[in-house]
C-alpha positions as CSV (number, residue, x, y, z in Angstrom):
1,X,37.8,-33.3,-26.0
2,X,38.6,-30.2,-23.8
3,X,42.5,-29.0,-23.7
4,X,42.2,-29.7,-19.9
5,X,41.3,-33.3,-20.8
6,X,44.2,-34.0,-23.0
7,X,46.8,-32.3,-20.5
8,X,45.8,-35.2,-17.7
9,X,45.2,-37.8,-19.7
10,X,48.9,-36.9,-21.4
11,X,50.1,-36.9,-17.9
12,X,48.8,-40.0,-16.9
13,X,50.2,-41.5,-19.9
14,X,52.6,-43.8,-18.4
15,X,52.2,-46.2,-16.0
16,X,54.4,-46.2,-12.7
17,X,54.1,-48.7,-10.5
18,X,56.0,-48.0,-7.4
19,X,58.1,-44.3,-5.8
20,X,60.7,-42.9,-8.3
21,X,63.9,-45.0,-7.2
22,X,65.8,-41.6,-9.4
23,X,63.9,-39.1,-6.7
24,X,64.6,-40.5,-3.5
25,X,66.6,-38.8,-1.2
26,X,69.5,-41.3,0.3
27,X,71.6,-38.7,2.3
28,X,70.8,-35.5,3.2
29,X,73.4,-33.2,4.0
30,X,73.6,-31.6,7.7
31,X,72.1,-34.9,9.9
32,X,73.8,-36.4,12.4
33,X,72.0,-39.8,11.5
34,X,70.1,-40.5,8.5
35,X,66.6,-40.8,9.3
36,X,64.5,-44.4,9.2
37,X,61.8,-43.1,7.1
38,X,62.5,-42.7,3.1
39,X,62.0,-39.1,1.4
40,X,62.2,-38.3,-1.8
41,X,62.9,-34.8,-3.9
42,X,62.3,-33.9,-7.8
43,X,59.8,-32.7,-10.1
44,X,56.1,-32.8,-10.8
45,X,55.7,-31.5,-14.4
46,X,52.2,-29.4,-14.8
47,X,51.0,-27.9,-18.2
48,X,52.7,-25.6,-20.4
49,X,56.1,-26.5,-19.4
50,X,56.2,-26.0,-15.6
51,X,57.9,-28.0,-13.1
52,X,57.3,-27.5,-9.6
53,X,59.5,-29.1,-7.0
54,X,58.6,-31.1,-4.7
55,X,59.9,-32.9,-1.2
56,X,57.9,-35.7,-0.1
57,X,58.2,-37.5,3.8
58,X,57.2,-40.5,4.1
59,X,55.1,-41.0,7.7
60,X,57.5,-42.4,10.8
61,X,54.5,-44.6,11.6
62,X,53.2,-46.7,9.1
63,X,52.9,-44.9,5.8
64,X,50.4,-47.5,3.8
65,X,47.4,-46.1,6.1
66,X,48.8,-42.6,7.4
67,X,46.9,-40.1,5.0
68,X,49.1,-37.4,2.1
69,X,49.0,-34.4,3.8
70,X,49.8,-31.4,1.1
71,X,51.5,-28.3,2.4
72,X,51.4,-24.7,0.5
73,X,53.4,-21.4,1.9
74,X,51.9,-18.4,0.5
75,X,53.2,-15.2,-0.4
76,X,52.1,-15.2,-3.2
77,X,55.5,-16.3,-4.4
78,X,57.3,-17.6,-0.9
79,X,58.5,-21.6,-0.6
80,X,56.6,-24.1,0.9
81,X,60.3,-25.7,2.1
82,X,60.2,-22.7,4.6
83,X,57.1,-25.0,6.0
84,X,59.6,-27.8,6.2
85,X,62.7,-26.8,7.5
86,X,61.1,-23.8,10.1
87,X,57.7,-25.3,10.9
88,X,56.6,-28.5,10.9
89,X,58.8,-30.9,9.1
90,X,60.7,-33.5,10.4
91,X,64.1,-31.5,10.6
92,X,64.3,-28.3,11.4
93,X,67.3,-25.9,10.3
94,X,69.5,-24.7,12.9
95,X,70.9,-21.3,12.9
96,X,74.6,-21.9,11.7
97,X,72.9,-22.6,7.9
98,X,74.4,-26.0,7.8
99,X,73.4,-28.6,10.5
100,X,69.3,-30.1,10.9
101,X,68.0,-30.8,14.2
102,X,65.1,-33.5,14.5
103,X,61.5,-32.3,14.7
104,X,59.7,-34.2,18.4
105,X,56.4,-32.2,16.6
106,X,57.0,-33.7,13.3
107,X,54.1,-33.4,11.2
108,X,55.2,-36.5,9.9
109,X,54.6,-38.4,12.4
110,X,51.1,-39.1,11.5
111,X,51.2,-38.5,7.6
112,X,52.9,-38.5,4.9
113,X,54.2,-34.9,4.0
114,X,53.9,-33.3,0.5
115,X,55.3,-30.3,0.7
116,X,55.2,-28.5,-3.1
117,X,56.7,-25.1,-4.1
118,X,54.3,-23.3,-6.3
119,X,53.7,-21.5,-8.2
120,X,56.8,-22.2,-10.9
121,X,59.5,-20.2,-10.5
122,X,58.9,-20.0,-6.4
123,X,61.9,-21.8,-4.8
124,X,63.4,-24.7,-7.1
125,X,60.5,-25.1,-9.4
126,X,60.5,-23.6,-12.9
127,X,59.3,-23.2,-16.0
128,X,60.8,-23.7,-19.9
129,X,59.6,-20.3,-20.8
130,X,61.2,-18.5,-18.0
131,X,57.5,-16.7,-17.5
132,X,56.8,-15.3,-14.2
133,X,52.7,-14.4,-14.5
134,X,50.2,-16.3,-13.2
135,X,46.9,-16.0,-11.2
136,X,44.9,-17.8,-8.8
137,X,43.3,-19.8,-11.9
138,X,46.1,-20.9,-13.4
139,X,47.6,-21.9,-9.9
140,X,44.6,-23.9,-8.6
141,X,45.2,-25.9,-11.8
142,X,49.2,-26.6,-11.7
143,X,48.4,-27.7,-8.5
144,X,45.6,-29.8,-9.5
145,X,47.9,-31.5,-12.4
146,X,51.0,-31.5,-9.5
147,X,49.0,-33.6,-7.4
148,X,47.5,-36.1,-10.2
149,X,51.3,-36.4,-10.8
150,X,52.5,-37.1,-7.8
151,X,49.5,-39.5,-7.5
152,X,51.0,-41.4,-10.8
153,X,54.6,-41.5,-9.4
154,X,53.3,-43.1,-5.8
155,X,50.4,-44.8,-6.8
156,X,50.8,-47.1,-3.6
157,X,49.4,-43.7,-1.8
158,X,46.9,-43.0,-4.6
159,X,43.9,-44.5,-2.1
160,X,45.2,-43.2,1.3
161,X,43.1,-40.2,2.8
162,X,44.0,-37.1,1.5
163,X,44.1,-33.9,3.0
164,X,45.2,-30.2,1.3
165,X,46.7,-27.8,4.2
166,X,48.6,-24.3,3.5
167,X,49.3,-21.0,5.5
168,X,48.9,-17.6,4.7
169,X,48.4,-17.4,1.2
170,X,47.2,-20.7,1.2
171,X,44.2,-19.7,2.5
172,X,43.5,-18.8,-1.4
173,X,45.3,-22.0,-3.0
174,X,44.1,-24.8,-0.6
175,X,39.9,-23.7,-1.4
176,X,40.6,-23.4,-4.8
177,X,42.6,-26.6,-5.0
178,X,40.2,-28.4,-3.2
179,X,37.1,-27.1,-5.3
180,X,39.2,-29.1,-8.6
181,X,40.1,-32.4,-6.7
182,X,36.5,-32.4,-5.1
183,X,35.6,-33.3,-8.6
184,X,37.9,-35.5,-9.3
185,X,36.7,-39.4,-8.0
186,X,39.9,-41.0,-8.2
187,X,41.4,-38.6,-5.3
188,X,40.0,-39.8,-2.0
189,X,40.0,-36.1,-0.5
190,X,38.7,-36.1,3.4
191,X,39.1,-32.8,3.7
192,X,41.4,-29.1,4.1
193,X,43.3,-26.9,7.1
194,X,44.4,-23.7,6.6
195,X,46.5,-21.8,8.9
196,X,46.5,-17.7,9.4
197,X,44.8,-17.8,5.8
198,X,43.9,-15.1,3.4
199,X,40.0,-16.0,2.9
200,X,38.7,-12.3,2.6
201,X,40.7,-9.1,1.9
202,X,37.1,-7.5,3.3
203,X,37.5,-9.2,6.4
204,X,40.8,-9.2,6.5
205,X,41.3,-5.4,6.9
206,X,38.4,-4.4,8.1
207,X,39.1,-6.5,11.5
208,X,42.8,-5.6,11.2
209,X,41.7,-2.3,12.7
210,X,40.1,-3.7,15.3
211,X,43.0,-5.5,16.2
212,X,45.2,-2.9,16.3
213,X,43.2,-0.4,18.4
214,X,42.0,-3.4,21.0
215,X,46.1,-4.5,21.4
216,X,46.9,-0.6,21.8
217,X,48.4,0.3,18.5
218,X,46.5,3.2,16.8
219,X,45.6,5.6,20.0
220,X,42.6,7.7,21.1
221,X,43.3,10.5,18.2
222,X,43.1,8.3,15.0
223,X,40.6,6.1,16.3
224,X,38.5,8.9,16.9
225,X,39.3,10.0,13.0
226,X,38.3,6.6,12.3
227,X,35.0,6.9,14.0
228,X,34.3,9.6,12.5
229,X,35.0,9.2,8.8
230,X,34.9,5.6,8.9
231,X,31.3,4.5,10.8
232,X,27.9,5.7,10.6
233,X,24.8,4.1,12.6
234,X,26.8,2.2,14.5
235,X,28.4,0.4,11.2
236,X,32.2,1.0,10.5
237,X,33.4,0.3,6.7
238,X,37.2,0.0,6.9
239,X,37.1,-1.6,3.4
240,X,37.4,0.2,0.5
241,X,35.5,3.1,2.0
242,X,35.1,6.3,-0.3
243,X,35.5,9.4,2.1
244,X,38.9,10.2,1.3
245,X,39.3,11.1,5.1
246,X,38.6,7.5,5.9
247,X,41.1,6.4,3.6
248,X,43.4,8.7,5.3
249,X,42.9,7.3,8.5
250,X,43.1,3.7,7.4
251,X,46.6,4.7,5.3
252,X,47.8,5.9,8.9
253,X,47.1,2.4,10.5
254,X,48.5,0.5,7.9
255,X,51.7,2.5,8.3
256,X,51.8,1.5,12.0
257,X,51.1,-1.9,12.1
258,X,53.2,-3.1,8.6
259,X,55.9,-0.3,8.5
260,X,56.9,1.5,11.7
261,X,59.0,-2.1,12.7
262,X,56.6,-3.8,14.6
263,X,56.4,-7.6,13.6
264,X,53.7,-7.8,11.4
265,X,53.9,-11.9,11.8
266,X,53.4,-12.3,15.5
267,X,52.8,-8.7,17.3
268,X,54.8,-9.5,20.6
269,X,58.1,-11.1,19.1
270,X,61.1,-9.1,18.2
271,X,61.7,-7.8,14.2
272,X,64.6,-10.2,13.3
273,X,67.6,-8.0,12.4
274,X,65.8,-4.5,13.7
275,X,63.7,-2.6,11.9
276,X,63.5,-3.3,8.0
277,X,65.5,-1.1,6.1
278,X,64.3,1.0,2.1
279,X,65.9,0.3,-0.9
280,X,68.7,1.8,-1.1
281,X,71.9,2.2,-3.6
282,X,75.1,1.5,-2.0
283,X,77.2,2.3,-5.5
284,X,77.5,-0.9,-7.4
285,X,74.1,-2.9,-6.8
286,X,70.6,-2.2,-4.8
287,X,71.4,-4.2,-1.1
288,X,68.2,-4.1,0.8
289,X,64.4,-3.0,1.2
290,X,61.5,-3.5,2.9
291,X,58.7,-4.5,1.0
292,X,55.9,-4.0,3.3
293,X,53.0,-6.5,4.0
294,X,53.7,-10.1,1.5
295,X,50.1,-11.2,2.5
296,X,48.0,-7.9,1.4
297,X,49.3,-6.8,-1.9
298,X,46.2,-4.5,-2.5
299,X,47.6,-2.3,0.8
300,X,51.0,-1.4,-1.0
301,X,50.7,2.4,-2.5
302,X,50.9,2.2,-6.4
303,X,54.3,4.3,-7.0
304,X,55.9,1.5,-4.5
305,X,54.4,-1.2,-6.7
306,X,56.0,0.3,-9.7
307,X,59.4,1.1,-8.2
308,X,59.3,-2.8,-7.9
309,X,58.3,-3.4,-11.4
310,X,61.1,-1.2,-12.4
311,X,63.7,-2.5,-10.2
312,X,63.4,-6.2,-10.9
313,X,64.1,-5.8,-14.6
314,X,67.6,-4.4,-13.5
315,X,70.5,-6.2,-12.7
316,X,71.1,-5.9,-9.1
317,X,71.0,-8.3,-5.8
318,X,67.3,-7.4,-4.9
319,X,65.7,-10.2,-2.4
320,X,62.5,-10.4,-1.4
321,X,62.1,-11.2,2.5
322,X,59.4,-11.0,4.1
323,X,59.6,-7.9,7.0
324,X,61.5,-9.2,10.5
325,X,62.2,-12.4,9.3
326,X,65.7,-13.9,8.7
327,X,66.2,-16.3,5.8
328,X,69.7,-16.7,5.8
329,X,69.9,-19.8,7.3
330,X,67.5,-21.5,5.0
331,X,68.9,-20.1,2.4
332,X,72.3,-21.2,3.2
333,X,71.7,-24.6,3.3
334,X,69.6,-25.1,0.5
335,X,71.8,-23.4,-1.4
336,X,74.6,-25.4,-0.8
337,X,76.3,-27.6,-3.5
338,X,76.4,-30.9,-2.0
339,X,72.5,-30.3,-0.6
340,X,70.9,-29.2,-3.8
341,X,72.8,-32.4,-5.1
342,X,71.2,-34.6,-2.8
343,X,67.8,-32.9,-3.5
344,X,68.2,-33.7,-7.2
345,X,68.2,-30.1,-8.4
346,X,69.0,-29.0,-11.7
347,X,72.4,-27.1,-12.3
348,X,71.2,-24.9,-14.3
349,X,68.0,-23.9,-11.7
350,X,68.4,-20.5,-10.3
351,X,69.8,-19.9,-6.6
352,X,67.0,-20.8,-4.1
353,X,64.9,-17.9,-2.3
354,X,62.2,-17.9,0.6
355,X,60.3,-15.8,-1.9
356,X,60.7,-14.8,-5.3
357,X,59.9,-10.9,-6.3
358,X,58.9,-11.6,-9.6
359,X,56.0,-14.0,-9.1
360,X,54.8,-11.7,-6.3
361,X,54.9,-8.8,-8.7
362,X,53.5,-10.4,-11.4
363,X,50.8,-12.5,-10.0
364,X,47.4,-11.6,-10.4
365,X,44.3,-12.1,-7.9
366,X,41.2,-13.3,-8.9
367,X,39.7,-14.5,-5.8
368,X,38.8,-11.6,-3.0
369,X,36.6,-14.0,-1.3
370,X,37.1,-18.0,-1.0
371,X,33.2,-18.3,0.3
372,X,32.0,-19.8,-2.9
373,X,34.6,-22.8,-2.6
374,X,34.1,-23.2,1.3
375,X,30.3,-23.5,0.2
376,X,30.3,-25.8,-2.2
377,X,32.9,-28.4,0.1
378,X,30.7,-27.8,3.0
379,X,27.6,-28.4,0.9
380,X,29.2,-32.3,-0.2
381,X,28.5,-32.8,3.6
382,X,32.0,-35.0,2.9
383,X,34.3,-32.9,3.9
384,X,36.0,-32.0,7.2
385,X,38.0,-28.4,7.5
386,X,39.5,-26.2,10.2
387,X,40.3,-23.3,10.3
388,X,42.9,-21.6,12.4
389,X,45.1,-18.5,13.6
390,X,47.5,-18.1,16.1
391,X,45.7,-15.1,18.1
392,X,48.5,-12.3,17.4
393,X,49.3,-12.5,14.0
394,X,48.4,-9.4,11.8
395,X,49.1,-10.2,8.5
396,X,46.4,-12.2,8.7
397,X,44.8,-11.7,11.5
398,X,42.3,-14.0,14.0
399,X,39.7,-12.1,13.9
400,X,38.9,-11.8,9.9
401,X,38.9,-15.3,9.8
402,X,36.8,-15.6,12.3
403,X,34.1,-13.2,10.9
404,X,34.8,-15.7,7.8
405,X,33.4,-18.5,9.1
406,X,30.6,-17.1,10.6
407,X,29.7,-15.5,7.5
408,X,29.0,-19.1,5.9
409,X,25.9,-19.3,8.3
410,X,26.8,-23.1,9.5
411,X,24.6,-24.3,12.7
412,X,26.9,-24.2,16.0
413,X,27.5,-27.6,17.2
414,X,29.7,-26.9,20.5
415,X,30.0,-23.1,21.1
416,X,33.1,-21.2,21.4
417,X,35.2,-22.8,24.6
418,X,38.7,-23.9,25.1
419,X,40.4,-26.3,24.0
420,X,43.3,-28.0,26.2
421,X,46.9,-29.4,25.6
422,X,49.5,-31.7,27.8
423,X,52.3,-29.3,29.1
424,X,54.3,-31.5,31.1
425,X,51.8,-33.5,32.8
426,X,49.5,-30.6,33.2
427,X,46.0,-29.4,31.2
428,X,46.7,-25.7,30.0
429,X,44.8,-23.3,27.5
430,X,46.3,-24.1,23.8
431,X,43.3,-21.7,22.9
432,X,40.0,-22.0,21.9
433,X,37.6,-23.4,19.4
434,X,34.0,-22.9,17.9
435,X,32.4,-25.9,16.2
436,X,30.0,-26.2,12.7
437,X,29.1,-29.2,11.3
438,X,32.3,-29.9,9.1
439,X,34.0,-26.9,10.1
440,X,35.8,-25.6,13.2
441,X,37.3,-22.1,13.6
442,X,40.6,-22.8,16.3
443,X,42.9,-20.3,17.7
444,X,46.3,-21.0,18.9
445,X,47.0,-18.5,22.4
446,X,50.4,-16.5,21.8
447,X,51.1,-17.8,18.2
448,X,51.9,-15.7,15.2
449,X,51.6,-15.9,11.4
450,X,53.2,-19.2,11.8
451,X,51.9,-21.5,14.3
452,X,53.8,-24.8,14.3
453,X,57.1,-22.2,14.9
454,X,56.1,-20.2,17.6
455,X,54.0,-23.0,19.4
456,X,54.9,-26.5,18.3
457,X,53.8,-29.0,20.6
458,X,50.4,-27.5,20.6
459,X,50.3,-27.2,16.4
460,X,51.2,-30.8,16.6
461,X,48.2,-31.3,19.1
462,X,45.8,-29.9,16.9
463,X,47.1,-31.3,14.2
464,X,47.2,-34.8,15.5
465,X,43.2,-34.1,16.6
466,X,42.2,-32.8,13.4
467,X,43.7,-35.8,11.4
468,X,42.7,-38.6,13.7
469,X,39.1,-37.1,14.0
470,X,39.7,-36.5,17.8
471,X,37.4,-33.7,19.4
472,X,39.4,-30.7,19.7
């Protein structure tokens, strides 16, 4: 019997028959009014002594025979509660750090929400040995063994649709997730959505410089360079190319879009709190620092990388936000006493963080490419997935994914068009959409790196569409 075998069958050991009475959530700190649907926060212990936290919505419709929706930030390393509380979850938090303000675009409103911070040691989650390294392997499985234990606490969900979503990062996790449950005939999977996902680093930079020369960015001068050293016979390698002056070139973009101050996340919204500062000394402690691009490690110059491996085994206040965005709101309320009480969190469980350094800088990525996975789900013929980008994010950008899906050589079913939304009693653009069998590639007009914030009626729309297997 394989050592995978024994771990889920350990897990499964015990039989539950109904939701953790211990988990569930019966005030949450910072509502006005409670809300009618239940929620529950704790635990969902994975192999080797790792807990990951989780916070479960129930649906505000009927939740018997509204489907599980899972929901994983990336990073690697950031909290899928940011998802929650900023994006699509049912309350959102409101700038003062204490009070919640009712979600109208409530994911939850259709499904029941799992939202799950992983890997250990990202948010509230944590493991017995304290260890920060990981990899995409050993990830895909936690969450694998999360899930089949989240199944055995709420077995009355255990046969409802289930569908695995993410952002970001999660455009690694949700494949690789889905390529274990796929396998797995007790999990009645209907399929994945991933949002402004990581699914190539080829793609992913190589269009990047398209992006940034076509939105005005880079100039005549270093496009020309790029031209130059970059292309030959009308082909351009912006990936890993060997001419050192290519390289150059490409170092000069990546300095302009991730580190001269422009949002990285959505390219025509202010950089919360100004331009990101360095790290810096003020006398006592390091303060601040800008850590560059979360979503494309590989980008980040070596002797930076190791500056951070140095620095985190000091004692100092050394946070890891991502550039032009402001957590201090989320972090002050999850932070505070009386919430992390009502959330069922350990005393002893370290102050909560929208990302944690040391995962980041200790993770390891396998996967460069998440074809394989889309392959095989597409190949079931069981499967349903969309993909989709608001249209100006650069961390992961619209058009790498897009090149990603075409790259899998489905048949077009309905050719690239747009798709419509209700804005007030009138049909507008929400963006547009190419169709595959099984597969759609979506774009979201004016959103960033985080759709269901920047445009959430419309994320709601497509959402709504995509789980009710409405034409987009």
């Amino acid at each position: 019997m394989s050592a995978f075998l024994v771990v889920v069958l350990l897990l499964q050991s015990s039989v539950v028959t109904s939701a953790p009475a211990e988990d569930e959530v019966t005030y949450l700190p910072g509502l006005v009014k409670q809300p009618s649907f239940r929620q529950y926060s704790g635990y969902l212990s994975t192999a080797n002594g790792k807990h990951l936290h989780y916070w479960f919505v129930e649906s505000q419709g009927d939740p018997s025979t509204s489907p599980v929706v899972l929901w994983l930030n990336g990073g690697p390393g950031c909290s899928s509660l940011d998802g929650l509380l900023t994006e699509h979850g049912p309350f959102l938090i409101q700038p003062d750090g204490s009070t919640l303000q009712y979600n109208p675009y409530a994911w939850n409103r259709i499904a029941n929400m799992l939202y799950l911070e992983s890997p250990a040691q990202v948010g509230f989650s944590y493991s017995d040995d304290k260890s920060y390294a990981t990899n995409d392997t050993e990830v895909s499985l936690n969450n694998y063994l999360a899930l089949k234990e989240f199944f055995r606490l709420f077995p009355e969900y255990s046969k409802n649709d289930l569908y695995l979503t993410g952002e970001s990062y999660g455009g690694i996790y949700i494949p690789t997730l889905a390529e274990r449950v796929m396998e797995d005939q007790s999990i009645n999977l209907k399929g994945i959505a991933v949002g402004n996902g990581l699914a190539s680093y080829e793609y992913n930079q190589g269009s990047l410089v398209y992006f940034a020369y076509y939105h005005g960015l880079l100039g005549a001068r270093l496009w020309a360079d790029l031209q130059k050293y970059c292309c030959s016979q009308e082909k351009c390698n912006f990936y890993e190319n060997p001419d050192p002056n290519c390289s150059s070139a490409i170092d000069e973009v990546l300095q302009i879009v991730q580190r001269s101050g422009l949002n990285m996340y959505n390219l025509y919204a202010p950089c919360e709190g100004g331009i990101p500062g360095e790290v810096r000394f003020d006398g006592t402690k390091y303060v601040t620092y800008d850590v560059g691009k979360l979503f494309m490690d590989r980008y980040l110059k070596d002797d930076w990388t190791e500056l951070l491996l140095q620095l985190q085994q000091k004692p100092m206040n050394l946070k890891m936000d991502p550039p032009c965005v402001n957590s201090t709101a989320i972090s002050t309320y999850l932070n505070n006493q009386y919430v992390r009480k009502a959330l069922h969190i350990p005393s002893d469980v370290p102050e909560w963080e929208l990302c944690s350094l040391q995962v980041y800088t200790n993770y390891v990525r396998i996967s460069k490419s998440v074809a394989d996975q889309y392959l095989k789900l597409l190949g079931s013929l069981k499967y349903r997935i969309l993909i989709y980008n608001g249209d100006v994010d650069m961390a992961c950008n619209f058009l790498g994914d897009e090149w990603f899906v075409e790259s899998l050589h489905q048949q077009v079913q309905v050719q690239r068009r747009p798709w419509l939304y209700d804005n007030d009693g009138t049909k507008q653009i929400a963006g547009f959409v190419k169709e595959f069998p099984n597969i759609a590639f979506l774009t979201v007009k004016g959103a960033g790196h985080m759709v269901p914030t920047d445009k959430p009626k419309v994320a709601f729309t497509m959402f709504s569409r995509f789980i009710n297997k409405e034409p987009f």
